[in-house]
C-alpha positions in Angstrom: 9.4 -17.0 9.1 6.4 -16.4 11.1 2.3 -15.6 9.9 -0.1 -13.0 11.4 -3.7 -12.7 10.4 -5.2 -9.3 11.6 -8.5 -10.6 12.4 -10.2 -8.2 15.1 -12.2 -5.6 13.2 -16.0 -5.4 13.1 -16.7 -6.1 9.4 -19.3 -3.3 9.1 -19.9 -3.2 5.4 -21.0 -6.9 5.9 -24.1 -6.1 8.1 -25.8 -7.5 10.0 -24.3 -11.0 9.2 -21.0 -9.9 11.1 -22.9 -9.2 13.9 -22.6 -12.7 15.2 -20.4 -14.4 12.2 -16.7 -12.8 11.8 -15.9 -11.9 8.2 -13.2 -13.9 8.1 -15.1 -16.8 8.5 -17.7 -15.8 5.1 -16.9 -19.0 2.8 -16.1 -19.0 -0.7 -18.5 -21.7 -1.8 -17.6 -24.2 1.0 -14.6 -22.7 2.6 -14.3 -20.1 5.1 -12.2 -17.2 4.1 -9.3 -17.5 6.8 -8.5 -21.0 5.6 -7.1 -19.2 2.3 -5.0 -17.3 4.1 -3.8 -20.3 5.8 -3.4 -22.4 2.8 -1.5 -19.5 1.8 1.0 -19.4 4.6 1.5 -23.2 4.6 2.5 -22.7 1.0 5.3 -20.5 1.6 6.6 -22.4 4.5 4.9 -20.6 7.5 3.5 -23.0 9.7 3.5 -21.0 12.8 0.7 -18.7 12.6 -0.8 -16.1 15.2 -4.7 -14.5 14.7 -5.3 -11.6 16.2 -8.9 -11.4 16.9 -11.1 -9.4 19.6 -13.8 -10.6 21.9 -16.5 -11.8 19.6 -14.4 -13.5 17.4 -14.2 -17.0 19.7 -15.5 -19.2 16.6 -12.0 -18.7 14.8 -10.2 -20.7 17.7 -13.2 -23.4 17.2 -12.7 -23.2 13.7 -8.9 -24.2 14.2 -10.0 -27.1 16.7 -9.9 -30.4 16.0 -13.2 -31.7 16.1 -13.8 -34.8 18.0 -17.4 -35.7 17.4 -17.6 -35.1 13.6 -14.4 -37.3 13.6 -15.8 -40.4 15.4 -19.2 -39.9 13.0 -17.4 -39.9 10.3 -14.7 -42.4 11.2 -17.7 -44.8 11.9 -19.4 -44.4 8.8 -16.0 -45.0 7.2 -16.6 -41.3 5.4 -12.9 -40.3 4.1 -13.9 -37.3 2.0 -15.7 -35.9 5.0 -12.8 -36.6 7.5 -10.5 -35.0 5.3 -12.9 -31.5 5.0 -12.8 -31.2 8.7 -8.8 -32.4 9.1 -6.9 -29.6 11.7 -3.9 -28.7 9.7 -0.6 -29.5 11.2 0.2 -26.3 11.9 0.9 -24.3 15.2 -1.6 -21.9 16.0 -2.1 -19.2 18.3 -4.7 -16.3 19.8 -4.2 -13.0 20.6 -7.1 -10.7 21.2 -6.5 -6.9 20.8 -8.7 -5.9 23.5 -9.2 -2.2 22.2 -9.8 -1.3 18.7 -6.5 1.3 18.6 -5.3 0.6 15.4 -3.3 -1.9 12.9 -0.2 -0.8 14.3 -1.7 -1.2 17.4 -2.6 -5.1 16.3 1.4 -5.2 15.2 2.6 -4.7 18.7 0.3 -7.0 20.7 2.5 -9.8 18.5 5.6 -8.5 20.0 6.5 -11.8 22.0 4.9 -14.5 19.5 7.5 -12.2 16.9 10.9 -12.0 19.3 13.6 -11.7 17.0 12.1 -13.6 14.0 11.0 -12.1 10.4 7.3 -12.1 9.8 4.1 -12.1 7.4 1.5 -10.2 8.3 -2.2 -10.9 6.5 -4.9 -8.5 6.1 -7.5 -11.1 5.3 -9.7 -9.1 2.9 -7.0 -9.4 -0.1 -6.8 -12.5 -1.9 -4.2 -13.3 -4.5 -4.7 -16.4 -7.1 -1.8 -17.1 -8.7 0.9 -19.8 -9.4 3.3 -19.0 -6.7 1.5 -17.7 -3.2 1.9 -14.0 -2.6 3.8 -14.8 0.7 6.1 -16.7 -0.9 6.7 -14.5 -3.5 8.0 -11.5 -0.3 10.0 -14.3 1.0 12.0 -14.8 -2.4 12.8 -11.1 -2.2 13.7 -10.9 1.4 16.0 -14.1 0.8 17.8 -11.4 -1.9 17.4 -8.6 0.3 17.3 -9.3 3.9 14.9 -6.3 4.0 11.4 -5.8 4.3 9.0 -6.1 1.6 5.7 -4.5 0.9 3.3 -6.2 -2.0 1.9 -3.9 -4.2 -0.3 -3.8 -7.2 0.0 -1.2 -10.5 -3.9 -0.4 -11.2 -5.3 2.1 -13.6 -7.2 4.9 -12.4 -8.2 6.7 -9.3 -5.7 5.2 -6.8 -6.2 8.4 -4.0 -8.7 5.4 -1.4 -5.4 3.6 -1.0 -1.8 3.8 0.4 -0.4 4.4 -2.4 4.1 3.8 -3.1 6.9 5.5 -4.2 9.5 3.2 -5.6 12.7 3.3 -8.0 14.5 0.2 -9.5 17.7 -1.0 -8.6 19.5 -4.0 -9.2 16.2 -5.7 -11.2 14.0 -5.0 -7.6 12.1 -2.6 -6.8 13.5 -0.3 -3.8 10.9 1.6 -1.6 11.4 5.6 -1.2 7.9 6.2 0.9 4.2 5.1 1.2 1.4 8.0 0.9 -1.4 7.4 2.1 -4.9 8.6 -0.1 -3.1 11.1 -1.8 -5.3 13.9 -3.3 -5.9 13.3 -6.6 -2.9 14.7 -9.1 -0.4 14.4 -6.2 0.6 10.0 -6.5 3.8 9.3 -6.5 3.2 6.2 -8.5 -0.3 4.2 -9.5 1.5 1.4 -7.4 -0.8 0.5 -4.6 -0.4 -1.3 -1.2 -2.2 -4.7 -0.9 -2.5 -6.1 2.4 0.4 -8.5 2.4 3.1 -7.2 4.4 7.0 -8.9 5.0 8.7 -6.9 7.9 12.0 -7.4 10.2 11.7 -7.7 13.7 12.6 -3.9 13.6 9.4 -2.7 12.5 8.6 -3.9 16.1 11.4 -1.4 17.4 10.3 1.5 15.3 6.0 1.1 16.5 7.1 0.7 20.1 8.8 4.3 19.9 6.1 5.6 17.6 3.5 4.4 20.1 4.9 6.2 22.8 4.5 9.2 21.5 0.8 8.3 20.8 -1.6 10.5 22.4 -5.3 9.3 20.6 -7.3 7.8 18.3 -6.2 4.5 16.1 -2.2 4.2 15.8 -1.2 3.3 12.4 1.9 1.8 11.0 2.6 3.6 8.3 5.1 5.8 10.0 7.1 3.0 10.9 7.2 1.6 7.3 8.2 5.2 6.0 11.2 5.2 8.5 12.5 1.8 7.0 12.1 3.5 3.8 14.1 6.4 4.5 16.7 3.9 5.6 16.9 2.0 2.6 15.3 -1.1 4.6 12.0 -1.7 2.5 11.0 -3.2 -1.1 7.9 -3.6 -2.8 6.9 -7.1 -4.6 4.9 -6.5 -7.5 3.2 -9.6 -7.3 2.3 -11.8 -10.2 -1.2 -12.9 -9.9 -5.0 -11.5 -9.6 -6.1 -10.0 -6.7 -9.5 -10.3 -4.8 -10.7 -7.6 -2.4 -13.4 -10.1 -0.1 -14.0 -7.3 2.2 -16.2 -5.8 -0.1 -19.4 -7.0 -1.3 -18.8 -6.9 -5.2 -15.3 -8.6 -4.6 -16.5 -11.1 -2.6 -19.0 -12.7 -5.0 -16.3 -12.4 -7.1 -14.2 -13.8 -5.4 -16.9 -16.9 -4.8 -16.8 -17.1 -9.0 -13.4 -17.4 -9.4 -12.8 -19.9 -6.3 -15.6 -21.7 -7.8 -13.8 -22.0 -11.8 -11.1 -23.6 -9.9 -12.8 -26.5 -8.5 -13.4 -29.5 -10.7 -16.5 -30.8 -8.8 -18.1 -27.5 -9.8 -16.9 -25.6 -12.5 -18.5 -27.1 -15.6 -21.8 -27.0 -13.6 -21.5 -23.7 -12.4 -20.2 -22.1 -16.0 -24.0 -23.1 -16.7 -25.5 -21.7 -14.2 -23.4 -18.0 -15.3 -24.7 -18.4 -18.9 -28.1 -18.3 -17.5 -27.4 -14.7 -16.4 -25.2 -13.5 -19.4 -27.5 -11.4 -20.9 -28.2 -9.2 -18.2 
């Protein structure tokens, strides 16, 4: 199993600080976003990982390097908590730059050769998932059962017609994936089960976007047509994931994001639950 972080867009709604830092490198408290994604992956076995990123996104590949000078500081002064906070995980990495902004599907197919005929993970970096058992892992269990893609999704209350929203049925205690829709008009969902931006495919997806992209004439390509086609062909299930989700790409969700990263850690939480009482009352 193989890892992809989509990591080339602009981050616009983070202004102006992605004009010279990528989003995916924001921290939560001490720790740059990416790296949860990462931790992620190596949790679930993946520890052959390719970013896609885009011209003004070098500092991920730095951030991936080992790096020699805070090493030999730190090695001198006999620092071991520092060492280990700037440790290069023992994982093989690897850059891609989509060199036009066309698209995710677009992204998808400028992986074609890092994929070859191997199943893969893709990461939209904005969505984080606490939880027990890592939200990769949990697609891998089902595509163990299945040999079939898989799709994470999320049942939320309300207004669901801002995201791609899925059409499902249960079979055999999983849950089989008729089509993805994407904002439907209000009234018109097929379900209130939403896409979240962990995606499991086979190598065939690569197939299917190849053909699509062909036809392709302008503007972004997309991959939802793609997915829809595995759907119709009774390739594709949807994991609805067991943990809580974290939407980082937007402002609200990434402070809260920060708080609950934050109640995790033992060096900080009874500290920080104090500073949060100070602003209960507000």
């Amino acid at each position: 199993m193989k890892g992809i972080i989509i990591a080339a867009g602009y981050g616009t709604r983070f202004l102006p600080a992605t004009k010279t830092l990528p989003k995916e490198m924001f921290p939560l408290v001490d720790t740059p976003a990416i790296d949860f994604i990462v931790d992620e992956f190596v949790d679930s076995g993946i520890n052959q990982i390719l970013i896609v990123s885009s011209r003004r996104k070098k500092i991920l590949e730095d951030y991936f390097d080992r790096e020699i000078e805070l090493e030999t500081v730190f090695t001198r002064e006999n620092d071991t908590k520092k060492l280990e906070k700037i440790k290069t995980k023992d994982i093989n990495f690897y850059f891609i730059r989509q060199k036009e902004m066309l698209g995710t599907g677009h992204a998808i197919l400028t992986c074609k050769d890092f994929i070859g005929n191997d199943p893969f993970v893709i990461a939209y970096p904005d969505d984080f998932v606490f939880s027990k058992t890592p939200l990769s892992k949990q697609l891998i269990d089902i595509y163990n059962k299945t040999g079939q893609s898989v799709l994470s999704g999320e049942i939320i209350d309300g207004d669901v017609s801002r995201y791609g929203v899925i059409d499902y049925k249960e079979e055999k205690n999983l849950l089989k994936m008729s089509k993805i829709v994407e904002k439907p008009k209000k009234g018109e969902e097929p379900s209130k089960m939403i896409s979240v931006g962990r995606y499991l495919f086979t190598p065939e997806l690569i197939t299917l976007l190849s053909e699509n992209f062909k036809k392709h004439t302008k503007g972004e390509f997309y991959h939802i047509d793609a997915i829809n086609q595995l759907a119709r062909d009774g390739k594709a299930y949807v994991c609805n994931f067991e943990g809580k989700r974290v939407d980082v790409g937007d402002k609200l969700g990434y402070l809260d994001g920060i708080i609950q990263y934050a109640l995790t850690r033992d060096d900080l939480k009874d500290d920080f639950k104090k500073i949060l009482k100070k602003y209960s009352q507000l």
